[in-house]
TITI-638232 format. One record per residue: residue number from 1; residue in three letters; y, x, z of N, C-alpha, C, O in turn. Coordinates in Angstrom, 1 decimal. Last residue first. Example, Ala and Ser with C-alpha at 12.3 -4.5 7.8 and 13.67 -1.06 7.14 Angstrom:
BEGIN
ATOM   num   residuo   nnorth    neast      nup   canorth   caeast     caup   cnorth    ceast      cup   onorth    oeast      oup
ATOM     2       SER     -2.2     12.8      7.1      -1.1     13.7      7.1      0.0     12.9      7.9      1.1     13.4      8.0
ATOM     1       ALA     -5.7     13.2      7.8      -4.5     12.3      7.8     -3.3     13.2      7.8     -3.3     14.2      8.5
This chain:
BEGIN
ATOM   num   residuo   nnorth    neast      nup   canorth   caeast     caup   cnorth    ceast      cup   onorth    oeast      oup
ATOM   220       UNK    104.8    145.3     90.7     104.0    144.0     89.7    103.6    142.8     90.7    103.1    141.8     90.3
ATOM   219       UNK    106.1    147.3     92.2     106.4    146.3     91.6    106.2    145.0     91.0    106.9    144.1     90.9
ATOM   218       UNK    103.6    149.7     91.1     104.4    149.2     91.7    105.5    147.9     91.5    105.6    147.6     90.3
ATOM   217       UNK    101.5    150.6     89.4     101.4    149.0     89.4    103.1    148.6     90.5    103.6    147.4     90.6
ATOM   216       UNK    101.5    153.0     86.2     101.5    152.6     88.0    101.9    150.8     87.9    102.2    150.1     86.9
ATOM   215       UNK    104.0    152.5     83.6     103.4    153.5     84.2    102.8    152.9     86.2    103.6    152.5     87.0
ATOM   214       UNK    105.8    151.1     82.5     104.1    151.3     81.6    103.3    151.8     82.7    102.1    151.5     82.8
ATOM   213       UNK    108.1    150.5     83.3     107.1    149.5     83.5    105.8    149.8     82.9    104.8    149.0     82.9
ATOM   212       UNK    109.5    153.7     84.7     109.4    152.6     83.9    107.9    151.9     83.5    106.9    152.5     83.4
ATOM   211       UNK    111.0    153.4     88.2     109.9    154.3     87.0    109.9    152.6     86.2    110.0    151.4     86.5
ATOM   210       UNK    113.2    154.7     89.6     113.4    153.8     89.0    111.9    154.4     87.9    111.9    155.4     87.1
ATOM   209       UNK    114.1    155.4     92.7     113.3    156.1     91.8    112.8    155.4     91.1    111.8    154.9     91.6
ATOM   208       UNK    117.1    155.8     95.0     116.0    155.2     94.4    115.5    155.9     93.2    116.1    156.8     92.6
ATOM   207       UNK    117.7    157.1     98.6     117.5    157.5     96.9    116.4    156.5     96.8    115.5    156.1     97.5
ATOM   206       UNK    119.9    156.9    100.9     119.0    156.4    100.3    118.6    156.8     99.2    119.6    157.1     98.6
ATOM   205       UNK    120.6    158.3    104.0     120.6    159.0    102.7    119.6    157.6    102.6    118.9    157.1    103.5
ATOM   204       UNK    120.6    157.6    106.8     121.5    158.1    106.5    121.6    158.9    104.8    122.4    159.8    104.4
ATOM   203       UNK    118.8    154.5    108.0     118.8    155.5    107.2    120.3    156.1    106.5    121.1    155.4    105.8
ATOM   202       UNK    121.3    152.6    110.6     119.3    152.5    109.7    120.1    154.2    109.2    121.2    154.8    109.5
ATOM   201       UNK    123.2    152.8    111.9     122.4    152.0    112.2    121.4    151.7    111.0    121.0    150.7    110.7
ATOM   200       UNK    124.5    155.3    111.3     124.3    154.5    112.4    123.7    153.8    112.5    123.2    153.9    113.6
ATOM   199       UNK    124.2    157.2    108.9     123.1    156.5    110.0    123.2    156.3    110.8    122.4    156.6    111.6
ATOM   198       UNK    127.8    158.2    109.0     126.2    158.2    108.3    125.5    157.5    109.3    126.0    157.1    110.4
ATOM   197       UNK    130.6    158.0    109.9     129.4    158.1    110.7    128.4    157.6    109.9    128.0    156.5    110.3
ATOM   196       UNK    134.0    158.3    109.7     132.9    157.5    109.2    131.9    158.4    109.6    132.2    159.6    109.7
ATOM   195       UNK    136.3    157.0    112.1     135.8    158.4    111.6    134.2    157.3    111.3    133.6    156.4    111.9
ATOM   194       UNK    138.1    155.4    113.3     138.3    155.1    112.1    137.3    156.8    111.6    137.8    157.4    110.7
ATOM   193       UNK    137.2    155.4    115.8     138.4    156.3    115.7    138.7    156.5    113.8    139.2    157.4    113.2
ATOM   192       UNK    134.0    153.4    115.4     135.2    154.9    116.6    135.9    155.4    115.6    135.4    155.8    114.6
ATOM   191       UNK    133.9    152.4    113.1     134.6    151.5    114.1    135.2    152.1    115.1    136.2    151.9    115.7
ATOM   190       UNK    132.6    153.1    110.9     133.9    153.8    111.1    134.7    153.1    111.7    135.9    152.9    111.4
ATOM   189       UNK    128.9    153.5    109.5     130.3    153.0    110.4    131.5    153.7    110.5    131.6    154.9    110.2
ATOM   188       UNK    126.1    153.4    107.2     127.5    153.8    107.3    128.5    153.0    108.7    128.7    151.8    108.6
ATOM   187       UNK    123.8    153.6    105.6     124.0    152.8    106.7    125.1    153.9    107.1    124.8    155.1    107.3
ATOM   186       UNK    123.8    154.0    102.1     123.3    154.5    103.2    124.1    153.8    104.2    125.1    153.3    103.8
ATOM   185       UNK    123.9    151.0     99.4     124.5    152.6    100.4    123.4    153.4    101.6    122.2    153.2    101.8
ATOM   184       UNK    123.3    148.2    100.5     124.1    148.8     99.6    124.3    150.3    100.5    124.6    150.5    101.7
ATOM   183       UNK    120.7    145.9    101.2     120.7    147.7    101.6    121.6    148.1    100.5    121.0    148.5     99.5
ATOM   182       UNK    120.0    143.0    102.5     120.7    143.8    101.2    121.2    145.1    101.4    122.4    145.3    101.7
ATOM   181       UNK    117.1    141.5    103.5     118.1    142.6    104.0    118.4    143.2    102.5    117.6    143.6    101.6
ATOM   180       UNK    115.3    139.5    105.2     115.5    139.6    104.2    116.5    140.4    104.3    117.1    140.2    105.4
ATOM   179       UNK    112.4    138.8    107.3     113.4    139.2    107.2    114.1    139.3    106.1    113.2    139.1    105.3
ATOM   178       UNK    110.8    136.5    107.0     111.5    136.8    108.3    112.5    137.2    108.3    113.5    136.7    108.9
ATOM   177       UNK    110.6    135.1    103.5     110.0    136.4    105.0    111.3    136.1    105.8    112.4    135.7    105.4
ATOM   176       UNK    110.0    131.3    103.4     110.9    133.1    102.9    110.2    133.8    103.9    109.4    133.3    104.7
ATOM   175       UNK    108.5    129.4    102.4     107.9    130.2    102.7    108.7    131.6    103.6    108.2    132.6    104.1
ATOM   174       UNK    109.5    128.0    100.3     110.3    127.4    102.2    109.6    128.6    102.6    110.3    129.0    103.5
ATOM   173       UNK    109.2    130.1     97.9     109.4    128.6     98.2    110.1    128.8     99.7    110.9    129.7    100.0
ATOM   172       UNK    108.9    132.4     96.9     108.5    132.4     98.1    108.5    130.6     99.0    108.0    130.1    100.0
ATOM   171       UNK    109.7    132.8     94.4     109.1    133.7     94.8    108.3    133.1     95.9    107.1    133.3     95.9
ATOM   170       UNK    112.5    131.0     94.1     111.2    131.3     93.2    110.2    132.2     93.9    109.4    131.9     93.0
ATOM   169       UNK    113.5    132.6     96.2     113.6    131.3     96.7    112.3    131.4     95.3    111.3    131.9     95.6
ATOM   168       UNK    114.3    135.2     94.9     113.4    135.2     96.3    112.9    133.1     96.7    112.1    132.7     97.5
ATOM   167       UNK    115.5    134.3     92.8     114.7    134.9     92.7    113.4    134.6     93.9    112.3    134.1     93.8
ATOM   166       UNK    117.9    133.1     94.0     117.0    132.7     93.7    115.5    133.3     93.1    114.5    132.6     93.1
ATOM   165       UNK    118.6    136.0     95.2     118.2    134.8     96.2    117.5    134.0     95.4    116.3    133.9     95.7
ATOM   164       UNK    119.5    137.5     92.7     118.2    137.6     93.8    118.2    136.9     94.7    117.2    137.3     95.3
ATOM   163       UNK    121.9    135.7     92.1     119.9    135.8     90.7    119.5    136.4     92.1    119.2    135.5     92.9
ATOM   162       UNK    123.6    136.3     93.4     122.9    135.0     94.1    121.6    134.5     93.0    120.7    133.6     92.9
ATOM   161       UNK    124.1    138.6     93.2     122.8    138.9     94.5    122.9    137.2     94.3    122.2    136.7     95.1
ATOM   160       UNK    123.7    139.5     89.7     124.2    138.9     90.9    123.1    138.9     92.3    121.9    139.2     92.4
ATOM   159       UNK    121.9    140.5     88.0     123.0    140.9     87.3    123.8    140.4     89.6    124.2    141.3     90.4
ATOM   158       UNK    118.7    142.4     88.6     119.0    141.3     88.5    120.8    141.4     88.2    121.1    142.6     88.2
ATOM   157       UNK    115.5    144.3     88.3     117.3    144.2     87.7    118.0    143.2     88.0    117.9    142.6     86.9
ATOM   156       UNK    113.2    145.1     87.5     113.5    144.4     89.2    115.2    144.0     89.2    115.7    143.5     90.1
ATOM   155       UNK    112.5    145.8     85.5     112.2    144.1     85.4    112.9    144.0     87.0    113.0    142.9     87.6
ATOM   154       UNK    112.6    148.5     86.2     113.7    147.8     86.1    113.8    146.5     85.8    114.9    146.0     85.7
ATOM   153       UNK    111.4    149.0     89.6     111.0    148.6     88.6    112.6    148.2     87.6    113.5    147.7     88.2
ATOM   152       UNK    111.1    151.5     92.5     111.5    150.2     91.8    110.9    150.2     90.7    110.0    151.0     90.4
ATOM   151       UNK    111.1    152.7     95.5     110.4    153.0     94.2    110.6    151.9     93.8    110.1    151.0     94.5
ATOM   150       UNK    112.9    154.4     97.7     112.1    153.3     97.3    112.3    153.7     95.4    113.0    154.4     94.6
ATOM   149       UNK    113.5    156.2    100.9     113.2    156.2     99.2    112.1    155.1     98.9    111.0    154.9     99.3
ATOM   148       UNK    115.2    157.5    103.0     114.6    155.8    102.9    115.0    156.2    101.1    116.0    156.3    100.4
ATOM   147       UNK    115.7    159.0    106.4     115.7    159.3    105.1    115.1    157.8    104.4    114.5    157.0    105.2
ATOM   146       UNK    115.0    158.5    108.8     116.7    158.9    108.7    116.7    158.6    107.1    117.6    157.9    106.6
ATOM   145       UNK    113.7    155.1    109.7     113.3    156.6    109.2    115.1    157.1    108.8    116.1    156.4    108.7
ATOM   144       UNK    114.5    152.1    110.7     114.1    153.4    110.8    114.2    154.8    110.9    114.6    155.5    111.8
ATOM   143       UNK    114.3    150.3    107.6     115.6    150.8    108.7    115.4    152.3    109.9    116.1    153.3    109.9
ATOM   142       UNK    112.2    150.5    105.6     113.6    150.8    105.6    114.8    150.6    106.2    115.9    150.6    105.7
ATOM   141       UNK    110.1    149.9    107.9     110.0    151.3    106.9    111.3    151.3    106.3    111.9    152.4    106.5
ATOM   140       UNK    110.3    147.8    109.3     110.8    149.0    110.3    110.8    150.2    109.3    111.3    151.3    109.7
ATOM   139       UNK    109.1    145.6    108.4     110.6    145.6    108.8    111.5    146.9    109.0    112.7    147.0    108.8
ATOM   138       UNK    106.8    146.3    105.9     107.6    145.3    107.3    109.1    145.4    107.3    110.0    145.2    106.5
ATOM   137       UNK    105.7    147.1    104.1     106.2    148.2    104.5    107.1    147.5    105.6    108.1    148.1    105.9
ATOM   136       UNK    104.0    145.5    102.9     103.7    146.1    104.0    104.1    147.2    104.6    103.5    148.0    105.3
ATOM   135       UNK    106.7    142.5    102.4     105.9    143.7    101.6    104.9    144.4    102.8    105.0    143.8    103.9
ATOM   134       UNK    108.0    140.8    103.8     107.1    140.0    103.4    106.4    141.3    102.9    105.2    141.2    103.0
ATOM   133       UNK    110.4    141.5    104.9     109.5    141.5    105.6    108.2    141.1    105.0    107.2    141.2    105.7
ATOM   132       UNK    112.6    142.7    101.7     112.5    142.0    102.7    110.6    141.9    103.8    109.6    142.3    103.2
ATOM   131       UNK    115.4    144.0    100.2     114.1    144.1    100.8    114.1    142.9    101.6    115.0    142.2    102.1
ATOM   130       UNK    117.5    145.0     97.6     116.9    143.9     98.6    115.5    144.1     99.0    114.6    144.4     98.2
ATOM   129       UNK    119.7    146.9     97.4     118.5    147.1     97.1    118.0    145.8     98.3    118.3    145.7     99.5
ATOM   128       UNK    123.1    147.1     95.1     122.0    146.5     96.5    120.9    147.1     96.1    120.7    147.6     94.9
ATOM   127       UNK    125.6    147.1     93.5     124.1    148.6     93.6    123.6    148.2     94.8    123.6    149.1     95.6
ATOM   126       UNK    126.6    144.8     92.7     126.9    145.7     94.1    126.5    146.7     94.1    127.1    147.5     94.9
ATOM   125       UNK    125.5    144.3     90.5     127.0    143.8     90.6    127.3    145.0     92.1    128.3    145.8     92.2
ATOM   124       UNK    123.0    144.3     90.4     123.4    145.4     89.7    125.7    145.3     90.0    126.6    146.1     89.7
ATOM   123       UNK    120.4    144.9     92.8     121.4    143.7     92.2    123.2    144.9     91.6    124.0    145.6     92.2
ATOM   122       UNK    116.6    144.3     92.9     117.7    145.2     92.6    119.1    144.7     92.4    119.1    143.9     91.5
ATOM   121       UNK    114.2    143.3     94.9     115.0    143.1     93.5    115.8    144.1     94.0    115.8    144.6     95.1
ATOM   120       UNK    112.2    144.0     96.6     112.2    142.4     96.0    113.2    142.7     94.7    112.9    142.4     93.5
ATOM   119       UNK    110.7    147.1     96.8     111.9    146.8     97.2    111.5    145.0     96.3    110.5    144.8     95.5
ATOM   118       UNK    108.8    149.4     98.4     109.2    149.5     97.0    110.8    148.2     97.5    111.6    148.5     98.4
ATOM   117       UNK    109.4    152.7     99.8     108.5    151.5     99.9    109.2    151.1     98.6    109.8    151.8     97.8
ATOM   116       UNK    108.7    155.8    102.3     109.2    155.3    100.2    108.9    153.9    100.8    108.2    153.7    101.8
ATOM   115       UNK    111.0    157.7    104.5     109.9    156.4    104.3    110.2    156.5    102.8    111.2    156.8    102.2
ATOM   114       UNK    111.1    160.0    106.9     111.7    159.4    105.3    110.4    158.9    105.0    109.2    159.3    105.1
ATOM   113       UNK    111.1    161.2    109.4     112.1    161.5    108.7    112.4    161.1    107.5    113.4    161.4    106.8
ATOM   112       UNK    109.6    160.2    111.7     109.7    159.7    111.1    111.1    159.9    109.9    112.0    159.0    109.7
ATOM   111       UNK    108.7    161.0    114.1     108.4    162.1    113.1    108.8    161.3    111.9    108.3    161.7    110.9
ATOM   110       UNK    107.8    159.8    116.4     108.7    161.0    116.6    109.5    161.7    115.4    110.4    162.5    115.5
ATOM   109       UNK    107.5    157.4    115.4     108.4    157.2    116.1    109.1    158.5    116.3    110.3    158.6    116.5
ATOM   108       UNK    104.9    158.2    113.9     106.4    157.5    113.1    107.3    157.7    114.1    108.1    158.5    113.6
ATOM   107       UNK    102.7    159.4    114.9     103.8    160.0    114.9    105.0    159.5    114.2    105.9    160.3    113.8
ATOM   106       UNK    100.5    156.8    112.7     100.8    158.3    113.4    102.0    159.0    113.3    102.5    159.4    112.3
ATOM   105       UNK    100.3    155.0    111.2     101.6    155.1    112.1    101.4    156.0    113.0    101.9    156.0    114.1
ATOM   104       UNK     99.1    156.1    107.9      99.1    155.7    108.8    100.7    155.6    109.6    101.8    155.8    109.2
ATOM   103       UNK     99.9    157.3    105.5      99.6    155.7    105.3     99.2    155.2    106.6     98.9    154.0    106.7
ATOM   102       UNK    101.6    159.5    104.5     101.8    159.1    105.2    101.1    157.9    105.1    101.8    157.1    104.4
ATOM   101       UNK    101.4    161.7    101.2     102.0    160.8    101.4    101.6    160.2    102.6    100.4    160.1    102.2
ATOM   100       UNK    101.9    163.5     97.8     101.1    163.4     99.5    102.1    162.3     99.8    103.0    162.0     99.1
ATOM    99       UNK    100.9    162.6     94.3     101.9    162.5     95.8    101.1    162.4     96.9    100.1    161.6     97.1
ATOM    98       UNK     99.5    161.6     92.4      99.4    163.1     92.8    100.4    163.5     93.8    100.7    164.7     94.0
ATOM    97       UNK    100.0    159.7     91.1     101.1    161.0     90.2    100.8    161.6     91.2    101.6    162.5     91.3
ATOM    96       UNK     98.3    157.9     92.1      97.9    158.5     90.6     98.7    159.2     89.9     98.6    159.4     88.7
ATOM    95       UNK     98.9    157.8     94.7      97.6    158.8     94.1     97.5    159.3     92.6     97.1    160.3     92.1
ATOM    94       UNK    101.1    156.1     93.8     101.4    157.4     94.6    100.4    158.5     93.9    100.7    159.5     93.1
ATOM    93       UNK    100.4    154.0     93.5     100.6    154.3     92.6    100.7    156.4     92.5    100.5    157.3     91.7
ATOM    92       UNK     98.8    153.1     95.5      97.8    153.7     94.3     98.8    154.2     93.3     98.3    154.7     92.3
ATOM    91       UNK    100.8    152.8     97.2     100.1    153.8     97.9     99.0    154.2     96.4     98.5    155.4     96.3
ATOM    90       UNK    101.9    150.8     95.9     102.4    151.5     96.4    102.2    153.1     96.4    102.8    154.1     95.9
ATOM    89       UNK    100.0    148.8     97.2     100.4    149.2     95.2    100.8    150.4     95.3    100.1    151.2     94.6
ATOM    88       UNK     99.9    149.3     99.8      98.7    149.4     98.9     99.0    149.7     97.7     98.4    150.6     97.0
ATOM    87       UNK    102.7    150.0    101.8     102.3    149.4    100.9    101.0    149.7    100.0    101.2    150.7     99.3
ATOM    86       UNK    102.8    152.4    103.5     102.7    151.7    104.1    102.2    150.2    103.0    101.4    149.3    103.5
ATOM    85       UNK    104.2    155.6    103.3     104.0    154.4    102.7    103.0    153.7    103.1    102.0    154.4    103.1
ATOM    84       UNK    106.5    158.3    105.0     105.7    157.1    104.9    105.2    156.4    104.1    106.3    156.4    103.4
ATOM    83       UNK    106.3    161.3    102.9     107.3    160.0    103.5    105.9    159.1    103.8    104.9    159.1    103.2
ATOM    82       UNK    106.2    164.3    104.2     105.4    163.5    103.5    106.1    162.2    103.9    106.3    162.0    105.1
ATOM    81       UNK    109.2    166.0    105.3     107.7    166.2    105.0    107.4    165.1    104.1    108.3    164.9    103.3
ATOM    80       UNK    111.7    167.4    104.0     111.3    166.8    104.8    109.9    166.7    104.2    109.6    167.0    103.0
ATOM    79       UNK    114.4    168.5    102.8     113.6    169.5    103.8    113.2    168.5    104.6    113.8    168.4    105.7
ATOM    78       UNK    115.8    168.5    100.4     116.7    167.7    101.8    115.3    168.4    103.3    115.5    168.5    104.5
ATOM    77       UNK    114.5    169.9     98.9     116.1    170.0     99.1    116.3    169.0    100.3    117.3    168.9    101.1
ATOM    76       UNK    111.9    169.2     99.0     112.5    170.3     98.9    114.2    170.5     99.6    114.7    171.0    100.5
ATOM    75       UNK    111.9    166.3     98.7     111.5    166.7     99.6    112.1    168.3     99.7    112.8    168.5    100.7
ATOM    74       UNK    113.1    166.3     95.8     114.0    165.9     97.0    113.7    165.8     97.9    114.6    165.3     98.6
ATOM    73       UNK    110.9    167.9     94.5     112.3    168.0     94.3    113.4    167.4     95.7    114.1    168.1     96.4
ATOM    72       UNK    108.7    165.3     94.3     109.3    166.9     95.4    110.2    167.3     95.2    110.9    167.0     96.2
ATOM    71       UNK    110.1    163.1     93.2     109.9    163.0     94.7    109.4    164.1     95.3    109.5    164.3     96.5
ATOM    70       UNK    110.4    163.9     90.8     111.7    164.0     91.8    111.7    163.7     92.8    112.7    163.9     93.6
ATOM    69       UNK    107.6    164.4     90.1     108.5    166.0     90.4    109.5    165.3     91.0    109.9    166.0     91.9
ATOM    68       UNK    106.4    162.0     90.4     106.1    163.3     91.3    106.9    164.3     91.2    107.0    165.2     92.1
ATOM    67       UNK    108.2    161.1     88.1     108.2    161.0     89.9    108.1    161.6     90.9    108.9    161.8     91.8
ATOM    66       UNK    107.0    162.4     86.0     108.3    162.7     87.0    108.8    162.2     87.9    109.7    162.6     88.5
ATOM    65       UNK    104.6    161.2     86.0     104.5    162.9     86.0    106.1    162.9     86.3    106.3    163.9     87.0
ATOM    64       UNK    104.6    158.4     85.4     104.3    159.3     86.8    104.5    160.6     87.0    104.5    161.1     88.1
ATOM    63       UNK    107.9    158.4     83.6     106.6    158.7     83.7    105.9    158.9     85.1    106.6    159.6     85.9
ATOM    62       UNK    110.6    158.3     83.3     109.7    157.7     82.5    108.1    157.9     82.7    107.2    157.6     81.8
ATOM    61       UNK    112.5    157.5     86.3     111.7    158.1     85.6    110.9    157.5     84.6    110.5    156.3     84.8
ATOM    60       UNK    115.9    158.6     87.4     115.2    157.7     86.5    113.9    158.4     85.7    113.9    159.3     84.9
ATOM    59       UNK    117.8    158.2     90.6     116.4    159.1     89.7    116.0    157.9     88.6    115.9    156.7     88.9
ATOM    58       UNK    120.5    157.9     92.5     119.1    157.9     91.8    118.6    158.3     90.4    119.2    158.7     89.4
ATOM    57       UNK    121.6    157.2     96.1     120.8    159.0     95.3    119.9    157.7     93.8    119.0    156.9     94.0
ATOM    56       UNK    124.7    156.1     97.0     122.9    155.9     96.9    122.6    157.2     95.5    123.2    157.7     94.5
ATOM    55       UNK    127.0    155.1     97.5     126.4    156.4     98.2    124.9    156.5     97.8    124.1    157.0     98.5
ATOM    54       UNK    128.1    153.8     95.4     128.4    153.6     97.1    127.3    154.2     97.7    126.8    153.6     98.6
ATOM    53       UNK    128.0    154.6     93.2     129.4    154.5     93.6    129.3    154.1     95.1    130.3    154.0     95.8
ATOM    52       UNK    125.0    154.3     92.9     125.5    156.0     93.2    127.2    155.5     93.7    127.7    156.2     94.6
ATOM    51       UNK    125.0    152.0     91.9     124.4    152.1     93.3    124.8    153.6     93.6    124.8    153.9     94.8
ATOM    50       UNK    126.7    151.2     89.8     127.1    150.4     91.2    126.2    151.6     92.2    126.9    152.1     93.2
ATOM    49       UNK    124.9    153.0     87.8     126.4    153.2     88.5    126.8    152.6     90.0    127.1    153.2     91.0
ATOM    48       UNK    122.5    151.1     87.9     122.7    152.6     88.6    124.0    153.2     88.3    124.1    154.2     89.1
ATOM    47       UNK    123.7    148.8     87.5     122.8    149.0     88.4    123.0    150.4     89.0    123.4    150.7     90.1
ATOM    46       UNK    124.7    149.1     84.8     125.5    149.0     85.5    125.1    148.8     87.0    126.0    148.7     87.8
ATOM    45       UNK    121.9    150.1     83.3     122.5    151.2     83.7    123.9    150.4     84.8    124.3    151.2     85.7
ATOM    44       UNK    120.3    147.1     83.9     120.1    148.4     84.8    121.1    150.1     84.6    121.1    151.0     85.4
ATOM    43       UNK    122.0    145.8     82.4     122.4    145.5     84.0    121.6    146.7     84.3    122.2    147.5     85.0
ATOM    42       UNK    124.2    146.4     79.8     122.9    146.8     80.3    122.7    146.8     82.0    123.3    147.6     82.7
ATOM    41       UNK    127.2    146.0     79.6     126.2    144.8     79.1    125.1    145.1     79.5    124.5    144.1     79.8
ATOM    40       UNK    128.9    147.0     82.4     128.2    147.7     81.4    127.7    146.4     81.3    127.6    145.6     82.3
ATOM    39       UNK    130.5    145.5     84.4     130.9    147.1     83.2    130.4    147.9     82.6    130.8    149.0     82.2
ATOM    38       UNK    130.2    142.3     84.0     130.0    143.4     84.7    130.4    144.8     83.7    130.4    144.8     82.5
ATOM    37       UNK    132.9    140.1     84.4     131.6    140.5     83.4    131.4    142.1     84.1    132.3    142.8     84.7
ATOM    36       UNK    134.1    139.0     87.4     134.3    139.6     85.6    132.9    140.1     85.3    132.0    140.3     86.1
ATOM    35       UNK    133.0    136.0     89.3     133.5    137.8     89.1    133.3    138.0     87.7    132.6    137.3     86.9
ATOM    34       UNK    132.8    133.8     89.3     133.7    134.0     89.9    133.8    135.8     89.7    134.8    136.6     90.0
ATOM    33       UNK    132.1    131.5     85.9     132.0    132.6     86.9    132.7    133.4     87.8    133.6    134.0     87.1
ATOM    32       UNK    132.9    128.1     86.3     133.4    129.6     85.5    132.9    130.4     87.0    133.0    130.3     88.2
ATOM    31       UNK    132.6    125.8     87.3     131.7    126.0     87.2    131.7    127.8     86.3    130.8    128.4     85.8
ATOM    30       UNK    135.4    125.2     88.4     134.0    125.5     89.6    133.4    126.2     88.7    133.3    127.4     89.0
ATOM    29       UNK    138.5    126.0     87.5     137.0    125.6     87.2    135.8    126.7     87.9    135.5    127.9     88.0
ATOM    28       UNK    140.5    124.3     89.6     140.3    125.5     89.3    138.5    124.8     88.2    137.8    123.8     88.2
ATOM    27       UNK    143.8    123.0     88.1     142.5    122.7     88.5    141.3    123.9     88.4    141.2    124.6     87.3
ATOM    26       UNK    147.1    124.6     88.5     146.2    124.0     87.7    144.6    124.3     88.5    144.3    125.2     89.2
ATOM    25       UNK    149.4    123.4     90.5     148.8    124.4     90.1    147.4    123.9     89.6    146.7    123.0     90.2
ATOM    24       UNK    151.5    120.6     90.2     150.3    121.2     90.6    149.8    122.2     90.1    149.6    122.0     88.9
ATOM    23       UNK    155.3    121.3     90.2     154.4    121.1     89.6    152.8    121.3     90.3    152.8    122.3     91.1
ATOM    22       UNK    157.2    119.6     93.3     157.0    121.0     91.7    155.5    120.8     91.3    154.6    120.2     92.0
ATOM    21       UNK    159.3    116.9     92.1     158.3    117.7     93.1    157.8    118.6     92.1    157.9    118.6     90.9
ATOM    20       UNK    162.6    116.6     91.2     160.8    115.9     91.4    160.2    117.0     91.9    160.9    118.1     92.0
ATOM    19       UNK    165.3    117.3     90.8     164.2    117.5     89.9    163.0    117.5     89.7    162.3    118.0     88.8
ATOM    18       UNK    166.4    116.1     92.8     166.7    115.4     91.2    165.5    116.2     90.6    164.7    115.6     89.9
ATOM    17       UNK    165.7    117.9     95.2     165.6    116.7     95.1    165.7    115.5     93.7    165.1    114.4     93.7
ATOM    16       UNK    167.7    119.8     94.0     166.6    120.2     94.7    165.1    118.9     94.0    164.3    118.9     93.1
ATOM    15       UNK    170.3    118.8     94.5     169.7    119.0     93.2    167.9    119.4     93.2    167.2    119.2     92.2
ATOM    14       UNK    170.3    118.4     96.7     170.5    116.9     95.8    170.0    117.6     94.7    169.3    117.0     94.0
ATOM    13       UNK    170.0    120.9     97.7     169.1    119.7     98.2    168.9    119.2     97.4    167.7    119.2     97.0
ATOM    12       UNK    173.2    121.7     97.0     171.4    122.2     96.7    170.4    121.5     96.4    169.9    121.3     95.3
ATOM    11       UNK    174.2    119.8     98.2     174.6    120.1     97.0    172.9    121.3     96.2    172.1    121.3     95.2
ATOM    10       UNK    174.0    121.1    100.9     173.7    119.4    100.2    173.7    119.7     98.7    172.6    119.5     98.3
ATOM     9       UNK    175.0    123.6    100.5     173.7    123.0    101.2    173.1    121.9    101.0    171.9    121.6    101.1
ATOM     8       UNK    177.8    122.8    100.1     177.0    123.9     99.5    175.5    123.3     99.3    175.1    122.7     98.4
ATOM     7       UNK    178.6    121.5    102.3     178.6    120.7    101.1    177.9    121.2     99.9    177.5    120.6     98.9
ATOM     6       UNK    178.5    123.4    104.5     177.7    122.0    104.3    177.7    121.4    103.6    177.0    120.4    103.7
ATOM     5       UNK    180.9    125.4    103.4     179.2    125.4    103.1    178.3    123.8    103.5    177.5    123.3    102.7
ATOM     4       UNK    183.0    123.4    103.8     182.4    123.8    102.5    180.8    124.0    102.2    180.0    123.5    101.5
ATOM     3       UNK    182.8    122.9    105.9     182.6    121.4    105.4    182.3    122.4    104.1    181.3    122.0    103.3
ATOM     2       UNK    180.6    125.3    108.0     182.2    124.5    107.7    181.8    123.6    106.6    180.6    123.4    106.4
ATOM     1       UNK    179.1    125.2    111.0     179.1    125.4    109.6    180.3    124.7    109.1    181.0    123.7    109.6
């Protein structure tokens, strides 16, 4: 290096150096929420956006009488029989819109093309559906079956999945279930050859069927 530029380079430095250390970036605040306001003020319509933008089927009903039609309706079109249910509330709410429906474990294993059950909460920031082992539809009714329809509430709404943890912690104390599972989407991979693959590992279609609170006990 010649005496100029090393004098260049010093000459940097010194000034470098004269003008104190740089500033600290400012203090973050913990207690400010870490994601933006969500994109709708109504958590159950920003609920059912979130949950159709990542693959999920859903239905809004005001009544038992359209239940039963969008739960035939989408036996029709996707061409499957009587879904499992496995929950009692569930199962009366069913009778009383007049749905067939599966209450034993006969032929699950062969025949198991679509389960309903209902669900712990809803979480409107992701479009989740939280389930967990504690209902009677266990472990195995929303992983399973190809097909997987649950039946909600919109008191089931929550804005964040860390409102449904506490939720579930209110709910359940030290008690939690076994299992607890946030179902965004249909069960999706694209680890071979970057090629995406439906139902790898649980149900390859979800639809929810959001009935409103007058109607049936589901949920309660």
């Amino acid at each position: 290096m010649s005496e100029s530029s090393r004098a260049a380079v010093l000459a940097r430095i010194r000034q470098g150096l004269a003008a104190g250390p740089a500033p600290l970036p400012p203090r973050p605040d913990f207690a400010a929420p870490v994601h933006p306001p969500l994109n709708n003020a109504d958590v159950v319509v920003a609920f059912a956006e979130s949950f159709q933008r990542v693959g999920g089927e859903f239905h809004y009903c005001e009544t038992l009488a359209e239940l039963a039609g969008g739960l035939a309706a989408f036996r029709a079109r996707q061409q499957v029989g009587a879904p499992f249910v496995w929950e009692a509330d569930l199962q009366e709410v069913l009778r009383a819109a007049g749905v067939e429906f599966r209450a034993d474990e006969a032929d699950f294993i062969a025949g198991a093309d679509v389960s309903l059950t209902s669900c712990e909460a809803l979480v409107a920031r992701t479009g989740s559906v939280l389930v967990s082992a504690a209902t009677g539809s266990g472990r195995r009714l929303s992983i399973y079956p190809d097909q997987h329809l649950v039946v909600a509430r919109p008191s089931q709404v929550v804005a964040e999945i860390g409102d449904a943890l506490l939720l579930m912690q209110a709910r359940y104390g030290a008690a939690l279930p076994s299992m607890v599972s946030l179902t965004s989407g249909p069960s999706r991979t694209a680890d071979i050859e970057k090629t995406l693959v439906l139902g790898a590992h649980g149900p390859r279609r979800i639809a929810l069927f959001l009935l409103e609170e007058e109607d049936g006990v589901a949920g309660e």
